[in-house]
Structures are given as C-alpha cells and as structure tokens.
N, C-alpha and C positions, 0 to 999 in steps of 0.2 A: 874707659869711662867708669867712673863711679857707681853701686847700684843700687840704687835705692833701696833698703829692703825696711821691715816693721825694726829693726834692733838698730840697723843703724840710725835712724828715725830718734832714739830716745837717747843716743848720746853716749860717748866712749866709756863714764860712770857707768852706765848703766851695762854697756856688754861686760865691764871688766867683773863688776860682779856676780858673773855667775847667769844663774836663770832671769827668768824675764820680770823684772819688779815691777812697782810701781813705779812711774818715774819723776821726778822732781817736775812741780807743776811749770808750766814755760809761762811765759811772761807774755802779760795779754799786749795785742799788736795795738798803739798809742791811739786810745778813743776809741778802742775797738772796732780801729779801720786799719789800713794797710792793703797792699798788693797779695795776690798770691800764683803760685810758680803752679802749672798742671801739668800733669802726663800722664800715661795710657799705662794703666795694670797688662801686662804682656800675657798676649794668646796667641798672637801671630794671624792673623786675619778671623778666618772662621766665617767667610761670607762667601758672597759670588764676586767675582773679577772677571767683569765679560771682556773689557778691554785692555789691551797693550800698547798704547804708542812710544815707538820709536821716532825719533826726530833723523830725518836722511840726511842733513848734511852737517848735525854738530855731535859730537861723540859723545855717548856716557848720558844724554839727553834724552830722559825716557819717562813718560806719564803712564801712571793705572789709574782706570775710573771702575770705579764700585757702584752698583744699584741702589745703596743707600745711605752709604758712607763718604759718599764725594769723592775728591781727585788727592792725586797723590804722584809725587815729582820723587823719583829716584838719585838718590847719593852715593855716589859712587865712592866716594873717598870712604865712606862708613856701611856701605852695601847696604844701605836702609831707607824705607821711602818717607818723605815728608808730609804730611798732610798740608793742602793748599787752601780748604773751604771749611774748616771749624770758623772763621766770621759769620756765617748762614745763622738769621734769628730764626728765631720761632712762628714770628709772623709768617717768611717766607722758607719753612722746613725743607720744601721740595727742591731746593735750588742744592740738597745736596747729596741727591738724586741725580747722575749722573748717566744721560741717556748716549753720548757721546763727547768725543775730544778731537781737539787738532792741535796740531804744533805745527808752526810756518818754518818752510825750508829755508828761506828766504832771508826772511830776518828773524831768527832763532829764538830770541825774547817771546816772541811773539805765541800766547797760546788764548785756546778759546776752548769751551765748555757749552754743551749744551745740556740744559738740567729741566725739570720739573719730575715730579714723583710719577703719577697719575693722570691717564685721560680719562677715568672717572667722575666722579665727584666725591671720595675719597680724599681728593687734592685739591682745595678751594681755589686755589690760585694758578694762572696759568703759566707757562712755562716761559725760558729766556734764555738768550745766549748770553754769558761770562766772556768777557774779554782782560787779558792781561798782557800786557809790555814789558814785563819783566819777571818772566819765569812762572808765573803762580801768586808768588811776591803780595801781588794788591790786584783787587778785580774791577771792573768798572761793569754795568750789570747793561744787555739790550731789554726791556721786556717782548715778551712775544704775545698776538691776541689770541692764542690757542692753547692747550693743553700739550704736555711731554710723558713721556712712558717711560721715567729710568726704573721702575719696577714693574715695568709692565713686559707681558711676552713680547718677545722677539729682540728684547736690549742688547743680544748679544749679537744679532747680526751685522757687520759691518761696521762701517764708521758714518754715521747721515749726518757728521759735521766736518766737512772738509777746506783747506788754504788750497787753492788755484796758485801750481807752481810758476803758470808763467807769467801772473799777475795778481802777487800774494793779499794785494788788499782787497780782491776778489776772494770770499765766501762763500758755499751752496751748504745747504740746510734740507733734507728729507724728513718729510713729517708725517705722522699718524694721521686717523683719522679723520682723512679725504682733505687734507690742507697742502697737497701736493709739495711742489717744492720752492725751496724759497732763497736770497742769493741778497747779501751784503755789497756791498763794492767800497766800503770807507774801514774796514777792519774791522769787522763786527760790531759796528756802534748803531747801526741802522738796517732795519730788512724789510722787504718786499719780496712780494711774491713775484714766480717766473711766469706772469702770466699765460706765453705761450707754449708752459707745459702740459702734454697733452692729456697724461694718465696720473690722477692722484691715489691709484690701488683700490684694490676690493676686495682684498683676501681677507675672511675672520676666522679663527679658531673654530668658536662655539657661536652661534648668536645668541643661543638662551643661556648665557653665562656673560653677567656683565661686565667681567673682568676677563674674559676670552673674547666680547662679542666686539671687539673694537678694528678696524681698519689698517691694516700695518701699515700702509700708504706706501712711501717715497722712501729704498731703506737706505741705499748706497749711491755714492758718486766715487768714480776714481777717472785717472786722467791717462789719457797714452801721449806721451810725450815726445814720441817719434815723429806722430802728425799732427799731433794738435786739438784731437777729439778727446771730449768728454763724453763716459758714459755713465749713464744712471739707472740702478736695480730697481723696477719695480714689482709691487706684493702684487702680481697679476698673473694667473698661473698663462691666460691668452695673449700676454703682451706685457711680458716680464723685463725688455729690456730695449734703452734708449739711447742713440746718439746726436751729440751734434757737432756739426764740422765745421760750424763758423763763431766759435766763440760762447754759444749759449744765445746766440739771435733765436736761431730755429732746430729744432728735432724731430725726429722719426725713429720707430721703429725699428730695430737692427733684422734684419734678414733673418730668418732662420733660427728665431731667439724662440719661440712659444714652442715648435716641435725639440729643441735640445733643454730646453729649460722650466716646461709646464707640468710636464709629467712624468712617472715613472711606474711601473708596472701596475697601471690605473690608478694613480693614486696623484690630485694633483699637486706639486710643487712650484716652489717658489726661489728664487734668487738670492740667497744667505748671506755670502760674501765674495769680496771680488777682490786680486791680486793681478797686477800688470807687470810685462816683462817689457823692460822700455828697451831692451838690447835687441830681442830676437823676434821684438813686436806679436806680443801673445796677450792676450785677458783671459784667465782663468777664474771661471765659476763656480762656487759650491752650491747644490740646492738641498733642499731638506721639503718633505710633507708638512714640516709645522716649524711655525719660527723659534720656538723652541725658550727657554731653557730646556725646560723640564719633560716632555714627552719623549719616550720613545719611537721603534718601529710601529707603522702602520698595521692591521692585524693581519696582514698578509704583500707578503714582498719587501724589497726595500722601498727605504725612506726618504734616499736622497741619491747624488748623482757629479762627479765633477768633469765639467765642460771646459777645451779652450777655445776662444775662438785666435784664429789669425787674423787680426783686425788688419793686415794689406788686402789679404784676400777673400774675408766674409766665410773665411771655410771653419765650419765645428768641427770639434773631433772630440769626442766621448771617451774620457782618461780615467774612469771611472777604474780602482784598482779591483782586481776581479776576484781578491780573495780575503774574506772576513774571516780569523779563525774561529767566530761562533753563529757564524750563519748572515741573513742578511743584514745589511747596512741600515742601524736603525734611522741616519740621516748624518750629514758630515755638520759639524760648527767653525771651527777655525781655519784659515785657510794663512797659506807665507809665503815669500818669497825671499829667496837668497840674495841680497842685489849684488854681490861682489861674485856669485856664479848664476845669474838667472835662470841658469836650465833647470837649477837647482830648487823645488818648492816641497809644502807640505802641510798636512790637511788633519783632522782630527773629527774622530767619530764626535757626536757631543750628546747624546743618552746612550750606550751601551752601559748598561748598569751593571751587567753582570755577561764575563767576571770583570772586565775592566775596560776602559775609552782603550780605543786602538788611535796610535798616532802612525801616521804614515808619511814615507817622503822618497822621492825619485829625485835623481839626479841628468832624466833625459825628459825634460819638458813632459814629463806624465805617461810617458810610452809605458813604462817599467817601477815597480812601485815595491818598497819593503814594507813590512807590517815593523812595527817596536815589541811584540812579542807573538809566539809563538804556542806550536802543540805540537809534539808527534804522538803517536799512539802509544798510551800505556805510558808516558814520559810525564816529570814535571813539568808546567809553562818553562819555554826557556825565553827570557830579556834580553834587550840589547841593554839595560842600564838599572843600574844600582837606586830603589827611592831612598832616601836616606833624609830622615824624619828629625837628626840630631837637632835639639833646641826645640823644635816642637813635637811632641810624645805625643801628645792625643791625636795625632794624625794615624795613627792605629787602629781608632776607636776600640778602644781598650782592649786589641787583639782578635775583636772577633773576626769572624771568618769574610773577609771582600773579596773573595772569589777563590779558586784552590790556591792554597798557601799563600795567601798573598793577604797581607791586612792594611798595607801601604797600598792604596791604589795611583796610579798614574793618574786617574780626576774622576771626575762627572762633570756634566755642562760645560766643556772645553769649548768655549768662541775666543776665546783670548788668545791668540797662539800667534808667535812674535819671533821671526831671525833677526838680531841685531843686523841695520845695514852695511855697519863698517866691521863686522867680526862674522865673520862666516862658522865661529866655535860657541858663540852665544846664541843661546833660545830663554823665553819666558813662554809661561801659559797660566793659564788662570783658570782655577776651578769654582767651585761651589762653596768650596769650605779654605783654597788658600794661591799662592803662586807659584811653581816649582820653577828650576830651569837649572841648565849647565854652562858651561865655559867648557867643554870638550865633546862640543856636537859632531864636528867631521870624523871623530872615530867610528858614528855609527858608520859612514862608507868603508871602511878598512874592515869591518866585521864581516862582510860578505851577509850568503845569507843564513838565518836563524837553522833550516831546516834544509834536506838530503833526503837521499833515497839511498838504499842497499843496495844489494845486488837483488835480493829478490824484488825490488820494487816499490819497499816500503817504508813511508817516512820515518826519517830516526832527526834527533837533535842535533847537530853540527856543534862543536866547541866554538865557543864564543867570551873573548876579553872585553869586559863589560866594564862602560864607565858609569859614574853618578852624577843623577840628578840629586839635589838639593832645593828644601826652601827658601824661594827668596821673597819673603813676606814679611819680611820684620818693619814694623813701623804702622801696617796695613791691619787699623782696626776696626772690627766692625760687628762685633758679634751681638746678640740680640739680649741684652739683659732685660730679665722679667724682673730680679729681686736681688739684694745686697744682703748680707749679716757679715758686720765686723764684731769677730771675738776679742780683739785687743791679742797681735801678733800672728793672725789668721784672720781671712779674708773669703766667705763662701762666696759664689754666685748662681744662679740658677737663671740658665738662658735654654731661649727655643733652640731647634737643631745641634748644637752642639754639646747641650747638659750641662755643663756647671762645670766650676773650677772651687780647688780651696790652693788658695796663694797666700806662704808664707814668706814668700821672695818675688816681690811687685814685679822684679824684672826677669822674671823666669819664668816661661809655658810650663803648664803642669799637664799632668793625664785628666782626661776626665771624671768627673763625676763619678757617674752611673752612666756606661754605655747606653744607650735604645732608651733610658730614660732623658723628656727634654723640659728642664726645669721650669714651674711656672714661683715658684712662693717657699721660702725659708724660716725656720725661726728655733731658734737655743734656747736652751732651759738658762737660765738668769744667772740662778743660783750654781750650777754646773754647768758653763759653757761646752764642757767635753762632748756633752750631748746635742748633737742638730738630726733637726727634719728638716726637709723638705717633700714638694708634691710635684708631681711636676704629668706630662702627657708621655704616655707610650704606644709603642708601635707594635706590640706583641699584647694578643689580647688575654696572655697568662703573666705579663708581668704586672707589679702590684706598682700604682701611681705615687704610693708614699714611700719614700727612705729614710734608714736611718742610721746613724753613727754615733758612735758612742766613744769613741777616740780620737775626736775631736775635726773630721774629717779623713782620717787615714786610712780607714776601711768603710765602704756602705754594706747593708743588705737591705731589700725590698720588703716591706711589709707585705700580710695579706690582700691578696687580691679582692675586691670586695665584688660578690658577687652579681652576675648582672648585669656590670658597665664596661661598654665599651672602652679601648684603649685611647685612641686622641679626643684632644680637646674639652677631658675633663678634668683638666689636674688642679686647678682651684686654687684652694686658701690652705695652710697646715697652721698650725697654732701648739704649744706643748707650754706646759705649767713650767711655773718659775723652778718648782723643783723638781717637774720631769714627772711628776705622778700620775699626768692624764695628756694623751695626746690626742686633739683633733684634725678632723679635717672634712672640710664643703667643699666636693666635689663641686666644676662648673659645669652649664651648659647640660643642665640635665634635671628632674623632678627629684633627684634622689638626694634626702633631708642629709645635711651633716651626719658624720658619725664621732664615738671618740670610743678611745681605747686606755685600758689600766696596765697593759702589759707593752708600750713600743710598738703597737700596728701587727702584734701576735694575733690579736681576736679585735672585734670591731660590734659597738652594740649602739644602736639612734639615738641622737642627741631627742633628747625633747624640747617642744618649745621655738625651735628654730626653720625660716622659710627654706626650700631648696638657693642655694647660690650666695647665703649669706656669706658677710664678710667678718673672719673671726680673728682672734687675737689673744692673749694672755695678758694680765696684768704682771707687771716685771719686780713684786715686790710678794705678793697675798699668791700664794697658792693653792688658793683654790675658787680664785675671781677668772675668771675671762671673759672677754666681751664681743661683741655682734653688732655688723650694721646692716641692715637691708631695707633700701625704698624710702628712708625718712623713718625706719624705727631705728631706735636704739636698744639693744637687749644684753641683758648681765646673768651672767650664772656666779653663784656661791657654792656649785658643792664640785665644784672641780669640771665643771664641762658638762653634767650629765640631763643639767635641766636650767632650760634660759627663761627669761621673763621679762617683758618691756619695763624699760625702768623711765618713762613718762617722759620722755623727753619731747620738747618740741620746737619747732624751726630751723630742724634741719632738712639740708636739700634731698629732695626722694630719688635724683641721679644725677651723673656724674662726680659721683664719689669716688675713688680710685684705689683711695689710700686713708687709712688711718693708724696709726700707731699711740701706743702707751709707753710715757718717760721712766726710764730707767728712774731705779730709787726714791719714787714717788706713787706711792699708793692712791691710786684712782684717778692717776693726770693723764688722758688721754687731748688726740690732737686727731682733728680730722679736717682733710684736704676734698674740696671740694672745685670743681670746674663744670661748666654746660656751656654750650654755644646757645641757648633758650633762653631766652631775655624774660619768660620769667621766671626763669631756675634762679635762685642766690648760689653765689658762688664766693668763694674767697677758703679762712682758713678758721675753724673753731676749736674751743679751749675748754675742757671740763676736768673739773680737779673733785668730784665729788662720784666717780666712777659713773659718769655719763646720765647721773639723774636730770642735770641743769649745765647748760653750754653759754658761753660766750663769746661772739664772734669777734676777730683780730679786724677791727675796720680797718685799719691800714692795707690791706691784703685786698686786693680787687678778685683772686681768682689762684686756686692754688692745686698744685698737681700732685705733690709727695711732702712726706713731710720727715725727716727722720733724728736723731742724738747723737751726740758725741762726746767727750770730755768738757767738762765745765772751765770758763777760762778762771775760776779762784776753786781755792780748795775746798768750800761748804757752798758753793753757787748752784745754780740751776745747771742741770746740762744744758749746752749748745746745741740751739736749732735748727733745722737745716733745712730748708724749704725750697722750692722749684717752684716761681711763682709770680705774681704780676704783683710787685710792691707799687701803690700809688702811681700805675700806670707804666713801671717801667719791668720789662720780664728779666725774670734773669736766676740766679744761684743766691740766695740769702743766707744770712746766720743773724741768730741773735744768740744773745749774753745773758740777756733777764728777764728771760721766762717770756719773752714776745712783744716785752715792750716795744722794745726799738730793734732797728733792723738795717743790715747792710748787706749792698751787693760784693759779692768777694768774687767773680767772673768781671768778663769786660769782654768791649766790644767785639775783640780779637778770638775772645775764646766764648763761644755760643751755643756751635753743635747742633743748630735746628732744632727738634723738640728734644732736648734732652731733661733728664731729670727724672722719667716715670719712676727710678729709685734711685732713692736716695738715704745715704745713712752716712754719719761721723762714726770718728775712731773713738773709742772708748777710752784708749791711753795716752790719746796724742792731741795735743788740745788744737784744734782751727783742721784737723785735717777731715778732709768731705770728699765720700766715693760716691758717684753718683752715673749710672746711666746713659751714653751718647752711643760714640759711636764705637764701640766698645765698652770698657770699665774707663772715667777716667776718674784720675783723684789728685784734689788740689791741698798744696799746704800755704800755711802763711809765708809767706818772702821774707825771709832776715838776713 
C-alpha cells in the first residue's frame, strides 16, 4: 500500500528537488466543489477497547467496540480493522458510543450494536440498537426510550447485547438504569421489554457522584446450549444471577448464586462477565467490587472472585487462582473460553496498575491456573511472552518506568479478552490505550511453570522460551484531540491521556510528545515555525504545563512550573508571538490571571489587563499584537503580550465560544466560532479584519464549532477556511475560497464522525487539505 506522507502529497517535482519547497499551486477543484478522499493520521488506537467479538461459526469474523469511537470489523487479509460507524451525525454523536455487540452465529451477515454515550444528561438523546445484514456495511437504526452507558462505568463488563443461537432472530438486550431487560424477536428492528423479569439491578458506584450514581441494571445474558437455559448477570450483589428453562417465558433465581457471587472478603460484588462450556456443561463467572474500568482493589482484601457453576448439577465451585504475584486481586475483567479445548479458559486482572494486569489461564476447567508473569526473590519479573510495541513506539510512554523494568505493559482495564473459536493459537485483548494479541498462544502450555524451588526451598526463575505478543490495533482510532497545528510537512497534536504526536509521515505512529504531559492547546511562532508550544495538563505536581521546542518538534523541555497550581486540568490556552519574542499562557479552571514570558517559559511575570480563563492567541503577521476573548469581551495587547485592553467590541456571544483563531498573512483578520444550546445566546461564525475593534457576523452560518487556515486555492487569494459547523441548516466539514463568502460541504453523509471537528486547521502547503478532530486525527484531501 502506498503512504501517504506531507512529500509525497506535493508531487515527484517536488521530492526530486531536494528540500521541501514551495510547491506549484494545484488547481482549484471545478466551482470549488468536488469530492474528497479521508483517512486517519496513524496512532494505533490510544483509547479503551472494552470489547472483542469473535463470531463462532464464520472464521477471520471478528468485531471491536470502543467507548467512543464506535465499531470496527477486522481484516484479515490486511490485519487491520475497518471502521463501521463514521455515518453517526452530530445530531445523534452517542450512537458512536458503543456500550455492546453481537454477531449472529447463524446467519453471519448479521451484526447488531448497542450504542448511546451517557445515562446522564451529558447525552441528549437516548440510546438504540444498530442492526446490519451485511457485515457493518450499512446500519438500519431501533431507537430505544431509555438511555445507554458506552462511556459510562461498567462498559466493560460482558456483552448485554446478545443473538439467541437457537433462534437467531431472537435478541436480549441488558440495560442500566432500572430498565431491566429487554428482547427483540424480528432481528433487532423492534424491542420490548421482558416483562416478567424479575430483577432490573441496584448496584451504584457513588450515589453522590452523578456519573458513578447510576444503576448498572441488567449486565449479561449467555446461553448453555446443552439444555437450553439462558442465564442472565445481574448488578445485585443479593440476587446476582438468573435462569430460565423454557425459552425466556419465566425465570428464577439460580441456586446458590448471592453466597458464590455477592461477596468477597466483606466487600460486596457483582457479576462482571460470563463464559460457557457447552462441552463439559460449565458457566464460569468473574465478579469484581466495582464494575469498573477504572478502580482498583477495595481498601482491604480482594476485589473480585472466579466462580463455575455446573449447570446439570447447581454445584459452585470457587476457581478463584490462589496466587497474585503482588498481593490481593484488585478484581478480575476479562474472562474466555477456548472452544476447540473447553477445559481450556482465561481471565485477566482489570486495575492492577502496578506493576502490570496479570493475565491467567488453566487448562483443567479452573482447578489449576498459571500467572503470564512472575517474581522470584532478588530475580528480574520473569514473562511468559515477548510485548513487542514495533509500529507503535509511544506504547512506551517514552520509557518511563511501568513497573520494574518493564515500560511495555501487558494493559490496564483488560475486559476485552478474546480466544479466537476456531484457532486455539489466537487471543486479543483490549486495553485502555490499545489491542494486543498473538497467534502462538498454546506455547504458553509447553513453558511449564514461570517459577521453582531449590533445594533449600526457595523460589528461583525457571528457564522459559518466550513468545510475542504484538499490536493488533491498526485501523483502531480514537484518540482525544484537543488541538491541531500544521507546520507545512509536520503535523503537532495535542491530546488528553496520550500527549501529543508531531507526524511527519501521516502513516506512521510516532513517540509521544511529552510523556505525563497531556496536551490541551498549540501554537508556532509564524515567522519561525521551528518554534512550538504547547500547554497541556500534568500528573506530577513538579512538572511545568507548558512545553517547548525549538527544532521543530524533535526535542521538548517543560517550561517553569508556575507556582501554586495544581497539576490537572489546568492546562488552558498557549499563544507565542509571530516571532517567538513573548509567550503566553491562561491557565484554566483556576483564578490565576494569564502569564507571559520574554525568555520561552524560563521566568513567567502577569499579564495585565486580562480575566482568569481568557482565551488568547497571536496575531500571525504584527509581533507584538495578541489578542483575548473572555465572556463577550474582546481584548488586544500592543506591546507583545504584557498589557491587554478591551478594544470596544460589541455583540459578541458572552459563551459558548470554543474557538477563535487569526488568518495567517493578514494583519488583524481574526474569526471567531461560536455555539450554545441557549436560545438566547447567538451563535454562528464572526469576522473582524480591524484586529477585533468591529466584527461581522457570516449570516449564512447558523452555529459554528472551530474554525481554522490552510493554503489559498490561487496564489494572492485568501487562505481557505475551514469550519466545523451548521452551514443553513445542514452540519458538517466546510471550506471557503474568499474569505467566507461562499461555502461548501467537502464531508458527506458517509464520513461524519458524531461531533467531530472541535479542531480543526488546513495544511499551509497543500491546498484543499483539512485535519480536523473525530475519532482520532482525520484528514481529508480533494479526490482527483
């Protein structure tokens, strides 16, 4: 496959000679309309993958659902996955939000999605089952009258969208929230509730936390295929689990389920996820104290507990592996089964943070269980397998320390944990930040075990032939972009949890950023792009929120730490003069006034003139213009950053402003993007070419998110616009050509991304090309 990168972009002229020119203007697309081709600046995931499905009776047929990147179908011919739900508008964002999946054994085509963001009100809208007949392909949408949680705790437990194998156009549906459970019978196009089920859950997190205080309900259904019962997990630590034996007419309570599955060393638990052995007739349970991504162990004892039941005979038996090499079990997540060995399963811690998630797996229905690594005394960790990060480098996190000697970690929030049914050598799993997996699983059994004893009695490391895991996330993106700057042949970004990328080869993962730094805002001196800042939020209260480089992203250092503020969530705004002589930065989410600096973030002295939280920027021409928005002022400095003054403006919106930027090569043209859901906030998109004394609003623009520049389509033209925004009713990806007259959608129905666009900016050398903010970086060119 070809790679896209910024050189090959300007054409064989243009590499043959040497460095990177100018390049011959392209030729504007006819009426300045046209198609354009998108795709995803490569990071390799960089989110959570709480789900794996495998499809049991068609090979190579395998789905990952993401929290807030949507679904994605595996390719086996290219080992890469395909995104299924970039059509999700803006209207309905949360539908790509993926709380679970199914794939029909039956008839193979057949896959279904259950989505919504939020059972808050964080997510306007409520949640719905996706149906498709051909792979992903094209969806057909159920709505639902309730709310879905795909970013909500406990997304990772189980599957609560499942195909009834022995009557595939049969459905069941588990839901948050006290909406119990719910069951299709036409292939997902229609649903009702199971009236006479009996338990719709009552486990919360937090109550006083209202993104903790919400009801997990109804989490799993799986099915024993030997007899014909279906059972169903619920979040009840006194009455956690349900059967029924005539089809889903009626249910009960299984036997024995609230003492193997309520609790654990006082602490109550709940029913996580379930795997059935349709051979040797077994249900195995995982339970964990909290549904988890994100929490660890309880603050005393463990967290969680794996139970089988023999569903002939109602007998538990507690297979719980009896040894953690770093102490108690802070709760299991993922839980497998081998179908081509059933005796064969395997289970994964899902918060051990430190040093690393233990993955475990037995080969005698849970009697006997190996750990994935080990410890002897005074000894290195010893592995059963190789992490091997080749193609994605920041899986590192730029070497520091994730546990003794180990900066690959096996994961965090491990619920996604997957044996291929038709390959007994194949696993997946899914972490926080990507997928890993191998194709030489059954060597773990040939290694015997990690750890021995001497003769005097004490543990030593046993020799061990180690194979490699690998990522398999390519195609899987998702990472959180706060801000864009394209230098013309470089590419910053600056995202939550993962920090930032500079990409001078679209199709290649790079290292991060600034490790522990996680990017909020970017911006290059004009005049010398070599020079960027950024601001972004840290986790160490001695690291400094601002960075900076001076060779053009190749190397960072941290500015001073300013004193006084805390490390997260206040990484703000940065702004640096056109020619790098004064840099700012407004801190957010805090009383503390802007600062700027004459030396690069060396020394730091108060802006004057300026609210806490303003929004700041540089003018891209005058060095020593920058400008400020906060609440409905508008405010301009002249002597380089060090003193702002309202410069009279009026009828601008006092919030929902997001975004404002100033046009390259144009002294005092700024553009400001404004949106509110407040019928009487104005919203849309304004225009001031007088360095923000007097504004113009683009009437055509109903409501506007981002705004950003790129290459002009003629050689003395305006730069190209780039908007994210509600053109006369219709939302979508805009460009204009002159200066905002006129305007075209360059997206389409296909390519939407839910709210995508919070940044956005054009290439400066490439004329029609727009990076812009989804589910990842993506970035479109014009089709020729």
């Amino acid at each position: 496959m070809r790679r896209r990168t910024f050189i090959a972009s300007l054409g064989a002229a243009a590499v043959a000679a040497g460095a990177l020119p100018v390049p011959a203007f392209a030729k504007a697309d006819p009426g300045g309309k046209g198609t354009y081709t998108w795709k995803n600046v490569v990071v390799n995931c960089g989110g959570f993958v709480p789900g794996i499905i495998f499809n049991e009776t068609e090979p190579n047929l395998i789905y990952a659902r993401t929290d807030v990147a949507g679904a994605f179908r595996w390719q086996e011919e290219s080992r890469t996955w395909k995104p299924l739900l970039d059509w999700v508008g803006r209207d309905k964002w949360g539908y790509q939000y993926v709380v679970s999946m199914a794939t029909d054994p039956v008839e193979t085509n057949r896959v279904y999605a259950a989505v919504g963001a939020y059972t808050t009100d964080w997510d306007p809208n409520n949640g719905a089952v996706l149906y498709s007949d051909d792979y992903g392909e094209t969806w057909g949408i159920a709505p639902l009258p309730f709310k879905q949680g795909g970013n909500m705790p406990g997304r990772g437990m189980g599957e609560r969208l499942v195909v009834n194998p022995a009557d595939n156009a049969q459905l069941y549906l588990g839901t948050p929230s006290g909406n119990g459970l719910w069951r299709s019978t036409d292939y997902g196009r229609t649903w009702a509730a199971v009236e006479n089920f009996p338990n719709p859950g009552n486990f919360v997190v937090d109550p006083t936390n209202d993104y903790l205080a919400d009801n997990q309900g109804v989490i799993w259904i799986d099915f024993d295929q030997i007899r014909g019962d279906i059972y169903v997990g619920v979040a009840d630590p006194d009455d956690p689990l349900y059967v029924s034996k005539d089809g889903g007419a009626t249910w009960q309570p299984v036997p024995g389920a609230a003492e193997a599955l309520g609790e654990v060393d006082g602490n109550p638990t709940i029913p996580k996820q379930s795997a059935v052995d349709n051979t040797n007739g077994y249900l195995y349970i995982v339970t964990g104290w909290d549904p988890g991504p994100y929490n660890g162990a309880p603050a005393s004892g463990n967290g969680g507990q794996i139970w089988r039941l023999e569903t002939r005979t109602g007998q538990w038996t507690d297979i719980t592996p009896a040894y953690n090499p770093r102490g108690p079990i802070p709760g299991f997540g993922g839980l497998t089964i081998d179908r081509q060995n059933p005796r064969t399963l395997m289970a994964a811690t899902c918060n051990n943070w430190y040093p690393d998630e233990i993955l475990y797996r037995s080969t005698d229905s849970g009697q006997t269980w190996q750990t994935s690594w080990d410890y002897a005394e005074g000894t290195e960790r010893t592995d059963r397998f190789v992490m091997d990060n080749t193609g994605t480098p920041w899986l590192d996190w730029g070497g520091v320390d994730q546990g003794p000697a180990y900066a690959v970690k096996h994961g965090w929030m491990i619920d996604g944990l997957a044996i291929d049914p038709h390959n007994s050598d194949r696993i997946m799993w899914g972490t926080g930040a990507t997928i890993w997996g191998t194709e030489d699983l059954t060597r773990w059994d040939a290694q015997g075990e990690l750890i021995g004893k001497n003769e005097a009695g004490e543990r030593i490391a046993l020799p061990v032939e180690r194979f490699t895991v690998g990522v398999r996330a390519e195609g899987v993106e998702m990472t959180w972009v706060r801000d864009l700057a394209a230098l013309g042949g470089t590419l910053v970004s600056a995202m939550g949890d993962v920090s930032g990328f500079v990409h001078t080869d679209l199709d290649r993962a790079e290292e991060m950023v600034h490790p522990g730094w996680a990017g909020t805002s970017l911006d290059y001196a004009q005049s010398d792009p070599d020079i960027i800042v950024g601001s972004g939020d840290v986790g160490s209260d001695t690291s400094g929120h601002v960075i900076v480089s001076t060779d053009r992203g190749k190397t960072w250092r941290a500015a001073t730490r300013l004193g006084g503020l805390p490390g997260n969530d206040h990484g703000g705004v940065v702004a640096i003069t056109a020619n790098a002589s004064a840099l700012l930065w407004s801190p957010s989410n805090t009383d503390v006034t802007p600062v700027y600096s004459t030396d690069l973030g060396e020394t730091w002295n108060p802006v004057r003139g300026l609210p806490a939280g303003a929004r700041i920027r540089s003018d891209r021409v005058n060095p020593s213009v920058l400008y400020a928005f906060s609440r409905g002022t508008f405010y301009r400095s002249t002597d380089g950053g060090a003193t702002f003054s309202d410069t009279g403006a009026t009828g601008l919106p006092a919030e929902g402003v997001d975004d404002f930027r100033v046009a390259p090569g144009h002294k005092g043209h700024i553009w400001l993007a404004g949106r509110s859901d407040k019928d009487d906030v104005e919203t849309g998109l304004w225009r001031s070419k007088d360095g923000g004394t007097t504004w113009k609003r683009i009437r055509t623009i109903d409501l506007a998110i981002s705004v950003g520049f790129g290459k002009s389509a003629k050689r003395s033209g305006y730069p190209a616009i780039y908007i994210s925004a509600t053109v006369e009713g219709q939302d979508g990806i805009f460009r204009s050509t002159d200066g905002g007259e006129s305007w075209i959608r360059i997206n389409d129905d296909d390519h939407q991304w839910g709210f995508a666009g919070s940044a956005i900016t054009g290439d400066p050398l490439i004329y029609g090309r727009v990076y812009l903010s989804a589910r990842g970086i993506i970035y479109g060119d014009i089709a020729s």
